[in-house]
N, C-alpha and C positions, 0 to 999 in steps of 0.2 A: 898543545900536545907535543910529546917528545913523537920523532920517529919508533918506530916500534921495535925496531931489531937495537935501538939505542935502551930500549926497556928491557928488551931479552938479554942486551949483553950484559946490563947490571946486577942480571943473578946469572951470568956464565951459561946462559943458555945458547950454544953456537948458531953460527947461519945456516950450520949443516941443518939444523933442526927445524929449521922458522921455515914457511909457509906464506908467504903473504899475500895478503887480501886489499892490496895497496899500500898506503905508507903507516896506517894507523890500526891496523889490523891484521890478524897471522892465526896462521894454524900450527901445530906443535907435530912433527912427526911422530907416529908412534916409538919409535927406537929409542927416542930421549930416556922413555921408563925401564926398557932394557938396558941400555947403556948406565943410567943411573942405580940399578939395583941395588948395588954393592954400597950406595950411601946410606946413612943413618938418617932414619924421619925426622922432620922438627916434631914442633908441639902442634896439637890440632885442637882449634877452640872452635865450638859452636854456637850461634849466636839466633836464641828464640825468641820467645816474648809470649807476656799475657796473651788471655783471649782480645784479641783488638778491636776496634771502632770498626765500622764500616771501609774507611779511608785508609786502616794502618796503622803502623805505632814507626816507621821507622827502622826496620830492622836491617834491611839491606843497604840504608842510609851507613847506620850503626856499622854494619861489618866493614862498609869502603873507610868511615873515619877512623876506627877502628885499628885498622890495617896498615891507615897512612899515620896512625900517632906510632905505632909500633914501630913504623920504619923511622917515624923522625926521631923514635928516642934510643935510637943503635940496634933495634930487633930486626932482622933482615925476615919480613912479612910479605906473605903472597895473600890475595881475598881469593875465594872459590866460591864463584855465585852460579845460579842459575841463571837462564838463557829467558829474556822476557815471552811471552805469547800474545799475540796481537787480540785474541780475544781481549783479554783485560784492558791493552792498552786503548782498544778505541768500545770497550765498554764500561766498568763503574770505576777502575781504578786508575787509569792512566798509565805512564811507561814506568818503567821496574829498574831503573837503572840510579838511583839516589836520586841527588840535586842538589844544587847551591857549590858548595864547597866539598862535599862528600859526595861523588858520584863516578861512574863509570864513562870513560869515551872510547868515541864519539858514540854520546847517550842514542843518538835519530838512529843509525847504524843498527844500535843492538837492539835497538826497543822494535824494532821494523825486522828488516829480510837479515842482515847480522850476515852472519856467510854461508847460510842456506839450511840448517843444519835441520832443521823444525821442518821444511819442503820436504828436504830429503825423509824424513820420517813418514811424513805425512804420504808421500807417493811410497812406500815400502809399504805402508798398511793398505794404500788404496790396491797397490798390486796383489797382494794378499786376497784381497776383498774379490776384484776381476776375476784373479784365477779358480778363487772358490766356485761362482759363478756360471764361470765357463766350463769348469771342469763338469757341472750337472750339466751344460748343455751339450756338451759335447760325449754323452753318452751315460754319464754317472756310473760308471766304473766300480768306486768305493762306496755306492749306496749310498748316498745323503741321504739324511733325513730334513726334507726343506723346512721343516717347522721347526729344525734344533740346529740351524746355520748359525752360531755365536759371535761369530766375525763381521762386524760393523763395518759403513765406513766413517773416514775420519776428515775434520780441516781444524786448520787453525783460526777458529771466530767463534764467536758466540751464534748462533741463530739457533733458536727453540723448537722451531717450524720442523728444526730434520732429525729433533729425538727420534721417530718414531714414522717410518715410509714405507713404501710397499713398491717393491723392484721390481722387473720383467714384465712388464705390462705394455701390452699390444702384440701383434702377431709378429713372432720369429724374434723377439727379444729375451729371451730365455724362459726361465721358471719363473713364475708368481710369488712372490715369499715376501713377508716382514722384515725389515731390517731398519736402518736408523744410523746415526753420524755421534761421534763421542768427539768434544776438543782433542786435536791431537796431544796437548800435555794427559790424555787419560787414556793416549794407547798404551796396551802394552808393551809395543816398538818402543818405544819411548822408554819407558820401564827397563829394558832389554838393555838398552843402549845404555842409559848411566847407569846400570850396574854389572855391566860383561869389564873384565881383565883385560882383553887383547879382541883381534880380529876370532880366531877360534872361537874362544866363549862366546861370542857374539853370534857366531854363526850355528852353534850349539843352542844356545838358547831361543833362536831363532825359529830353531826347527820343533823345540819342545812345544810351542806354544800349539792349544787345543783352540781348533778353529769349530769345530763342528761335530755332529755326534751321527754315527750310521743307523739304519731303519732297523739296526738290531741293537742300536745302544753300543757300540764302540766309541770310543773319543777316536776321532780324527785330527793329528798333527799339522802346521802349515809345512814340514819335511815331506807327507803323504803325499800334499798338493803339490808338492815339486816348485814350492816357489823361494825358496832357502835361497840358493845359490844368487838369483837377479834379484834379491833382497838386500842380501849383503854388499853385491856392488852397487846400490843405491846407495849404502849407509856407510863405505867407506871412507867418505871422504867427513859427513858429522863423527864419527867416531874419535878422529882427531879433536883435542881439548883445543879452545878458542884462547889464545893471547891478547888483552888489551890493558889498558892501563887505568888508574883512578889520575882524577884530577890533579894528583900533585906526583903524577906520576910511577905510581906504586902499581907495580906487574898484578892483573887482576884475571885468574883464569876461570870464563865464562862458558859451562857448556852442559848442557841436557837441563830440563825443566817442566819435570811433574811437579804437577800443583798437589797440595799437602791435604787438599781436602777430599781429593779423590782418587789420590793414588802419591807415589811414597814422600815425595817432595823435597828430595836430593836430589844436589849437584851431579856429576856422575865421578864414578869409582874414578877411571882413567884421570880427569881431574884433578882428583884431592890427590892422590895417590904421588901423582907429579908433583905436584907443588908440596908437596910433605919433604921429599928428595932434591929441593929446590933451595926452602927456606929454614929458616929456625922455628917457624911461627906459619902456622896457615890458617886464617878466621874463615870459618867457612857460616852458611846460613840455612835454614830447614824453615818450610815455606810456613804459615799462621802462627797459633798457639805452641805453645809446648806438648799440649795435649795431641796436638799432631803431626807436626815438621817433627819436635823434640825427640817423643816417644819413637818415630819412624824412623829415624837416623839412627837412634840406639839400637832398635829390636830387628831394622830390617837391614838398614846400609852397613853400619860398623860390626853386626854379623855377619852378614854375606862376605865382606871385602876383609874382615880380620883387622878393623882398624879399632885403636883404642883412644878415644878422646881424652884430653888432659884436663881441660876448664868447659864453660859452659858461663854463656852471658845473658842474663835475664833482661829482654827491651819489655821499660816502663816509662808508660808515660800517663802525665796528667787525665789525660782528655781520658785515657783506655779505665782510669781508674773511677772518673766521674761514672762514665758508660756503664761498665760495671756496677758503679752503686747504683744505677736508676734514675741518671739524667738522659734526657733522650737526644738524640745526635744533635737536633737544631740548636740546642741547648748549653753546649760543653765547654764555648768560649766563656761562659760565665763562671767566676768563682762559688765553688762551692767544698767545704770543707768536710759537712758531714757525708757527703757523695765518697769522697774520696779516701775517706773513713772506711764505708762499707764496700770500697771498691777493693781495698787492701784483703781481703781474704781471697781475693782471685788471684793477687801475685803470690800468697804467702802460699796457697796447693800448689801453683805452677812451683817455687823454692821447692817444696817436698818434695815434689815427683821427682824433678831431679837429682835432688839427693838420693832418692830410690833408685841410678842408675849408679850407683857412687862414683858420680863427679862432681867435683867443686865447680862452686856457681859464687858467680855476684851481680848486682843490678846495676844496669846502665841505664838512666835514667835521662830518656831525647829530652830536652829540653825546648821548650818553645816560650817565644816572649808573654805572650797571657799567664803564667805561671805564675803564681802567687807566692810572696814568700813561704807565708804560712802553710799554704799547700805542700812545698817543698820541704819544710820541718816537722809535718805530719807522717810526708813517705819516711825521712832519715830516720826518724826514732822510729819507725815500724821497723826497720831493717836494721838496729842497733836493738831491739828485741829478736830480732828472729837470727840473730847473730850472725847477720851475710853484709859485706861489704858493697857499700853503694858507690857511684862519683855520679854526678853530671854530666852528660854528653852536649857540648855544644858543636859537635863537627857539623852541622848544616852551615852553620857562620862563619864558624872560624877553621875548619876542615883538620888537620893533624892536631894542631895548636887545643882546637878546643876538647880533645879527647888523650891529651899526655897523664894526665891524674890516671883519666880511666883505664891507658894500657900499663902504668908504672902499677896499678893495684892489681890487674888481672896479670902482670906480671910475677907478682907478687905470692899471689892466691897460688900461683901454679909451682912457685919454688918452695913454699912451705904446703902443700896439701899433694900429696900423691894419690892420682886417679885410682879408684878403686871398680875402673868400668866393669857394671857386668847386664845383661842383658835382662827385662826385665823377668822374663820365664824362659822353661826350658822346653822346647821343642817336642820333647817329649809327651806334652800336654795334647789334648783333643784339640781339634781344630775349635769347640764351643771352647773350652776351660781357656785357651790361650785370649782369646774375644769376651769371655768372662772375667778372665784377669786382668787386663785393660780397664773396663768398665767398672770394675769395684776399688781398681787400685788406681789408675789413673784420674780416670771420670767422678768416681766416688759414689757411682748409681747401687743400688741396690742388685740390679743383675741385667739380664735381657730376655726379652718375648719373643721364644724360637714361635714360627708353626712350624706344623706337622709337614708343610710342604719342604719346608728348609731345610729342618731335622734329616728329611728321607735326602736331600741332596747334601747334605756334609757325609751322612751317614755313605752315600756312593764313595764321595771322594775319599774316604777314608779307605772302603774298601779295595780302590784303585791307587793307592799306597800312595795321597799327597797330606795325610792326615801329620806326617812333619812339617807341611810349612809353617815358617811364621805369617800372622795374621796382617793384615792392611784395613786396616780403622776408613772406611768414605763417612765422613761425620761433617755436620756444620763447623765452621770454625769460631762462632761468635758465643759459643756456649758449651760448657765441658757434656752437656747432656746432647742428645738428636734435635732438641729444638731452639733454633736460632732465640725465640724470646725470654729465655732460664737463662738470665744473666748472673754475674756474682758466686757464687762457689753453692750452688745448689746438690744436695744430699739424698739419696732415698728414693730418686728419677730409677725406671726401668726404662731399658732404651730399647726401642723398636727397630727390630731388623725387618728388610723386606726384602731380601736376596743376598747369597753368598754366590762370590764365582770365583773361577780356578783361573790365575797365570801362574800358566807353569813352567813359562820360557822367564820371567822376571822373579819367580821363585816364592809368590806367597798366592794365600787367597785374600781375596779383597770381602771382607763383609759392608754391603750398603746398609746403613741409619736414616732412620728420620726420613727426610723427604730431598737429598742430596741428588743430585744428577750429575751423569757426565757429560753434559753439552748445556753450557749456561746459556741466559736468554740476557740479550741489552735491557740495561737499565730505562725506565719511562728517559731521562735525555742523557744518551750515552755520551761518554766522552769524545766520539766519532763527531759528534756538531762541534768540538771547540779548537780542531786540529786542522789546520791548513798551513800552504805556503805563501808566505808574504813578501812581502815588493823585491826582498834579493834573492828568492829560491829559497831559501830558509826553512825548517819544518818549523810552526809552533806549535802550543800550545798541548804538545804530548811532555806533559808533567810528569 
């Protein structure tokens, strides 16, 4: 690993600005993006992928190799990733940072405590939560309603046990009430934080948020609860974007990390925003499917922030396309041709959809050794029919080197096709019609099954004038429909909603699908049994 102000100085980033969190790690003052205002953006690619395998397709592999063929073939490229969350790492997927030749350091750093930024969130909503709390005990002033207290608490882990708890129990511990723990990626703090501008916006949207409702039906603000101000100096310090590097050294800026299946699954503004005024080139990544990192970066981030994407990278892989056609996971290392046949109409929706944002798109195709020729001349001439450019990605092997095709073509795509971004509807729409439009155009379902209970609760929000926001999809990620087992490009699904709720500090409403949660449960053998430290202090076996 280079020194890290030896990383910052290579895109002119001064010392005035760096932060350091020792030799290989730094925080970026915020001033850097006033200071740079006055420069011209580079290009901004996003980088999705089919609905994927249980394990992944490689996407955030993809953006670090990505990033570093770009720098090695004269493109001066930043990567803009998300910040791992321990839930996953020591649950079914492991650490979030690549691997091999294509990956972020130091991986143990980021994939673990990184420089607090997830804490710091994490106690900004627990203090939220206290104050709500205390604020009934200590007299109830604004009338809580304890049955309609909406503000959760929050950690970073999986445990299923704390969906759903009942507080203030035993004498002089306050009120009795319901409540429950969301993975901090699905606070709204979280939300707040990669998509606020500066400290202001932050502290603005901070106070918007509706924590609670009074015994006469008013929304109650966390600004009400008076807990704004010792929020924001908890989150001053993650608010600054994370500096670290990929393995061949390519400046990689790492910070904010909702997950895409239950809340927006971008990087944060502050972020991309910099590194745009940074580079020529910023690959940035949106967390699962296209169907919902994709869609959400276009409809909720690159609206909010005014950013307009140039290109757009479709991750395919083998394994995702067997899965898709109806091999089942234990299965995928085996060649099979017609699988991969029928797996292909799950990449060719993901290509339309995003043509429906008009952005140019091509396929980067992770490459793994079990890969069969055939296999591989079966995707090429799918996508020499669907008229989109493909290459091979081999950066897990060979890291810049094996992804030069793939940035000289997305280089390419991006000088002869001018982005025609546009969002997929207009705000304008009902909070159903914009959730309806998703669903028929995205998803390809037939429609959705409001109840009467829902209907009467958009129906408020509407009347409390949030019926502008744009919508937040919580859907499975393994199926364009609410149910994880509808693999393959399925037509004609109505999707089940069972609750809409308001952020209003993060700027949309979240409709839940399916049977989605926001607090996942560990896998039967989490990845928590195969991670220790060995005979030198060492982390392993966080993948």
């Amino acid at each position: 690993m280079k020194p890290i102000l030896e990383v910052a100085g290579s895109f002119g980033i001064g010392e005035q600005y760096v932060e350091m969190y020792g030799r290989y790690k730094a925080k970026l003052d915020l001033s850097i993006g006033r200071d740079l205002r006055d420069r011209p953006n580079g290009k901004l690619v996003l980088v999705t992928a089919m609905n994927p395998t249980p394990a992944g397709e490689g996407k955030t592999l993809t953006t670090i190799g990505l990033a570093q063929a770009l720098n090695a073939s004269g493109v001066p490229t930043i990567a803009a990733l998300r910040e791992p969350s321990l839930g996953p790492c020591f649950g079914m997927k492991g650490g979030a940072t690549g691997s091999n030749k294509a990956q972020i350091l130091p991986s143990e750093d980021i994939n673990l405590h990184f420089t607090g930024d997830l804490h710091a969130i994490t106690s900004a909503h627990n203090l939220l939560a206290a104050m709500i709390d205390n604020h009934i005990f200590q007299g109830n002033s604004l009338q809580l309603d304890t049955s309609r207290i909406m503000w959760k608490r929050a950690m970073d882990m999986n445990d299923r046990s704390l969906r759903q708890i009942v507080v203030g129990i035993g004498e002089g511990n306050g009120s009795v009430h319901e409540s429950g723990f969301l993975i901090t990626t699905a606070s709204e703090v979280m939300a707040v934080l990669c998509l606020s501008e500066d400290i202001h916006d932050l502290k603005e949207r901070l106070g918007r948020m509706v924590v609670a409702f009074t015994v006469a039906g008013e929304m109650v603000t966390a600004a009400q609860i008076g807990a704004v101000d010792a929020m924001t100096v908890l989150l001053k310090e993650a608010l600054k974007p994370n500096l670290v590097q990929t393995a061949e050294g390519t400046p990689a800026i790492v910070h904010g990390g909702p997950f895409a299946n239950i809340a927006h699954g971008c990087s944060s503004v502050i972020g991309t925003k910099t590194a745009l005024k940074l580079a020529d080139m910023v690959v940035t990544e949106a967390g699962f499917g296209a169907d919902l990192g994709a869609e959400k970066f276009f409809d909720i981030k690159c609206r909010q922030a005014g950013l307009k994407p140039d290109a757009a990278v479709l991750v395919v892989t083998v394994k995702a396309l067997k899965y898709n056609g109806g091999v089942p996971k234990s299965e995928l290392d085996k060649p099979d041709t017609e699988a991969v046949r029928i797996g292909l109409t799950n990449m060719s929706r993901h290509l339309d959809n995003i043509r429906k944002f008009g952005v140019p798109v091509m396929v980067a195709l992770n490459h793994f050794n079990g890969d069969t020729e055939e296999e591989l001349a079966i995707i090429a001439e799918a996508c020499d029919r669907l008229h989109v450019r493909m290459e091979l990605s081999d950066v897990w092997a060979e890291g810049s080197q094996g992804g030069l095709q793939l940035a000289k073509t997305l280089c390419s795509l991006i000088e002869e096709n001018a982005s025609q971004y546009a969002p997929l509807y207009p705000l304008e729409l009902g909070i159903k019609a914009k959730a309806e439009t998703i669903v028929q155009e995205i998803y390809r379902g037939a429609g959705i099954k409001w109840t009467a209970k829902i209907e009467a609760k958009i129906r408020e929000l509407e009347e409390r004038g949030f019926g502008h926001l744009p919508v937040c999809m919580a859907k499975t990620p393994y199926s364009f429909s609410d149910q994880a087992s509808l693999l393959g490009a399925p037509e004609g699904f109505t999707v089940q909603v069972r609750d809409v709720t308001l952020s209003a500090g993060a700027g949309f409403i979240v409709v839940h699908t399916g049977n989605v949660v926001t607090m996942p449960g560990l896998p039967k053998a989490p990845a928590a049994e195969r991670i220790y430290l060995d005979e030198n202090g060492e982390v392993a076996g966080l993948l």
